[in-house]
C-alpha positions in Angstrom: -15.3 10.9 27.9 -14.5 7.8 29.6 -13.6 4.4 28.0 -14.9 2.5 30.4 -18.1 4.4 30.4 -17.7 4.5 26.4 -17.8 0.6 26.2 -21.6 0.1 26.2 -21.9 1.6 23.2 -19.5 -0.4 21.8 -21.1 -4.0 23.2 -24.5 -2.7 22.6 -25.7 -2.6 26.1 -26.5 1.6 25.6 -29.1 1.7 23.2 -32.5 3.1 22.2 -35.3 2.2 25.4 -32.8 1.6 27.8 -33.4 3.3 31.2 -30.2 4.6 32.6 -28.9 6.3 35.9 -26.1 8.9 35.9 -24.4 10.3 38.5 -21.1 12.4 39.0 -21.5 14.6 35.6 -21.8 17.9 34.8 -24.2 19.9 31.8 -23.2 22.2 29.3 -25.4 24.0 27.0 -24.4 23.3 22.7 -26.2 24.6 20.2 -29.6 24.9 22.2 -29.7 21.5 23.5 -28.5 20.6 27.2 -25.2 17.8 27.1 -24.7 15.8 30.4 -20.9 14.6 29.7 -19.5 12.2 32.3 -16.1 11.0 32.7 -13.8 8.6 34.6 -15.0 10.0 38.0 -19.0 9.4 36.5 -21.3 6.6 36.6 -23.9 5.1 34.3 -26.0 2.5 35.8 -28.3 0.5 32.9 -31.8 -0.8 33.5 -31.5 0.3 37.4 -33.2 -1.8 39.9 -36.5 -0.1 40.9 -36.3 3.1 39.0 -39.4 3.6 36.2 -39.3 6.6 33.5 -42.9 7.9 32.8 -43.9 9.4 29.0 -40.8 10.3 27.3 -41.0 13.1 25.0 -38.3 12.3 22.2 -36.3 15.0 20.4 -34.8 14.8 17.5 -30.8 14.7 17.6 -28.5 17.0 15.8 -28.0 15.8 12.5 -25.0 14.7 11.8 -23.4 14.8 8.4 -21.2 12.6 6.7 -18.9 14.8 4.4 -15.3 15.0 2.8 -12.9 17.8 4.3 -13.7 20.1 1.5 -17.5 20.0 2.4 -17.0 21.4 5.8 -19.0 24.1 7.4 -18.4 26.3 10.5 -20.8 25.0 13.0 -21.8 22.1 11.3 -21.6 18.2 13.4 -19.5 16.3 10.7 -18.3 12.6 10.5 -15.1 12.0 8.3 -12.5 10.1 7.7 -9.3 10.3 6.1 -5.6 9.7 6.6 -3.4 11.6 9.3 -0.5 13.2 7.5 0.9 15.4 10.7 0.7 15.6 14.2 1.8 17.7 16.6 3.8 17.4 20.1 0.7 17.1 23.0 -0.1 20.0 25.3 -1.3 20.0 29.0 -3.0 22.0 30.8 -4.4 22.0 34.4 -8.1 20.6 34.4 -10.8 19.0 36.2 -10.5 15.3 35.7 -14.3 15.2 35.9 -15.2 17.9 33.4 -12.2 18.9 31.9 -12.5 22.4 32.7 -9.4 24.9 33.1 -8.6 25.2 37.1 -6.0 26.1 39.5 -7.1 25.1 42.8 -10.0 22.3 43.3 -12.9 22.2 40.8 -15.7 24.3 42.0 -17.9 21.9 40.8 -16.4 18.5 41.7 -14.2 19.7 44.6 -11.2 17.3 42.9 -7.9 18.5 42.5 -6.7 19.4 38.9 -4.8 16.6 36.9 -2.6 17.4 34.0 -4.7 17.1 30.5 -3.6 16.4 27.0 -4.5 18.2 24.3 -3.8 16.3 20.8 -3.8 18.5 17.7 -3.2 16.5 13.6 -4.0 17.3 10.3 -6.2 14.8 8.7 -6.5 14.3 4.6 -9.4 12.5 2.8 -7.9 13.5 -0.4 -10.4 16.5 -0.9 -8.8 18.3 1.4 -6.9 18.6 5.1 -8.2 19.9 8.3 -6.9 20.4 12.0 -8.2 18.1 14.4 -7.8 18.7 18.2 -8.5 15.7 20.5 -8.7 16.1 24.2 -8.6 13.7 27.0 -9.8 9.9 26.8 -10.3 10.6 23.1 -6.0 11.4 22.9 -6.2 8.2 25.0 -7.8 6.1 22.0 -5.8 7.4 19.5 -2.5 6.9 21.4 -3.1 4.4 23.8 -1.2 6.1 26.4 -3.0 7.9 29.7 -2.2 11.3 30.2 0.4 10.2 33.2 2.5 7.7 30.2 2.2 10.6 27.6 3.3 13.4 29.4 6.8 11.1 30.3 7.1 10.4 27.0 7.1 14.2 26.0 9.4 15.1 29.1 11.7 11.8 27.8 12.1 13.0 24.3 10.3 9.6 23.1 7.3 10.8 21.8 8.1 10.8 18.3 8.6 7.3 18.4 4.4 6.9 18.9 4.4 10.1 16.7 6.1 7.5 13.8 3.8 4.7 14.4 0.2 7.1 14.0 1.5 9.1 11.3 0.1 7.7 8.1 -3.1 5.7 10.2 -6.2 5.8 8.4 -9.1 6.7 11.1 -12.6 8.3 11.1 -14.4 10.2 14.0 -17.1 12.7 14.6 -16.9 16.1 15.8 -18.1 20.0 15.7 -16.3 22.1 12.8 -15.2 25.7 14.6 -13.9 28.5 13.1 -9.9 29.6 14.5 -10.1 32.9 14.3 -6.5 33.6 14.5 -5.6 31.4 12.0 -9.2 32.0 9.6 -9.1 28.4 8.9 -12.0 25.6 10.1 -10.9 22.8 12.8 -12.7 19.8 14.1 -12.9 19.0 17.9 -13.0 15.2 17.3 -14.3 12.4 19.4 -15.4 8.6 18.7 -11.9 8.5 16.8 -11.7 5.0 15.9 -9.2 3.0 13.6 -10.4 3.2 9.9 -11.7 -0.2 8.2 -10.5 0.1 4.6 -12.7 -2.8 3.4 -15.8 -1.7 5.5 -15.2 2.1 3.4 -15.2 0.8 -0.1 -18.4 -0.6 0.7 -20.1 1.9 1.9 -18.7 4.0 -1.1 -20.2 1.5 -3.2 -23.3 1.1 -1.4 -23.2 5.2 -2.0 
């Protein structure tokens, strides 16, 4: 949940046969596999000094499928893309900054006082389709490119539909778990990994398809 953390995926440093350390996270239970999530409080050490990893017994990862808007299931892990056509004013709530879970008083967990948390919520078109996407946290952070403290202001300021003008229309693509609202009876995507859209990259992977 944490760029910093998030960037050795993106240089390549986090990858298959890597031994790493963790510290500071918490686990929660999806779909019968155990998550550790860490965030800006967490820490991944890679390849630490001295540490060795006996026989590793591998299990296979979710499968996650690449589908249009139209193809979504309830339940199912999904990666899509498509262009986002309306987005809503942020929320907050009081959370752990660790794990991100609702508190009052000091995280049971983490003993840290509760921050205030955004809670991002767009529609997103591919064409096939449109479905609601709620962000949350660092993953609000790298689609606006403000931290909670900066977008908060600029909802308290009355300035937030300036950034509001400059996403609307941005092509992006992400992955995320497709969840039944239950008041509304439509499906929505918890997104993460949201990541600006390559246009040229996508035709050629259409045309690869």
């Amino acid at each position: 949940w944490d760029t910093k953390l998030q960037s050795h995926l993106l240089q390549g440093t986090l990858r298959e046969g890597v031994v790493v350390k963790a510290a500071n996270g918490y686990i929660k239970e999806n779909n019968g596999y155990k998550e550790m999530h860490l965030g800006s409080y967490s820490e991944l050490v890679l390849n630490p000094e001295g540490v060795t990893v006996g026989e590793v017994h591998i299990t296979s990862a979710p499968t996650v499928h690449r589908v249009s808007v139209a193809a979504l299931q309830d339940g199912m892990l999904a990666e899509i893309q498509g262009t986002i056509v309306q987005m809503f004013a942020p929320r907050f709530y009081s959370g752990c900054p660790t794990c991100s879970k609702k508190i009052e008083g000091p995280c049971p967990t983490h003993t840290l006082e509760p921050e205030q948390l955004p809670v991002l919520n767009f529609l997103l078109d591919d064409g096939t389709g449109t479905v609601r996407v709620a962000l949350f946290k660092d993953e609000v952070v790298a689609l606006t490119g403000l931290d909670a403290s900066a977008l908060k202001s600029a909802v308290d300021q009355g300035t937030f539909d300036v950034l509001q003008a400059k996403i609307l229309g941005s092509q992006v693509g992400m992955t995320g778990r497709v969840r039944l609202n239950e008041v509304g009876g439509h499906l929505e995507l918890v997104g993460r990994n949201v990541h600006p859209l390559d246009a040229k990259a996508a035709v050629e992977r259409l045309l690869r398809e």
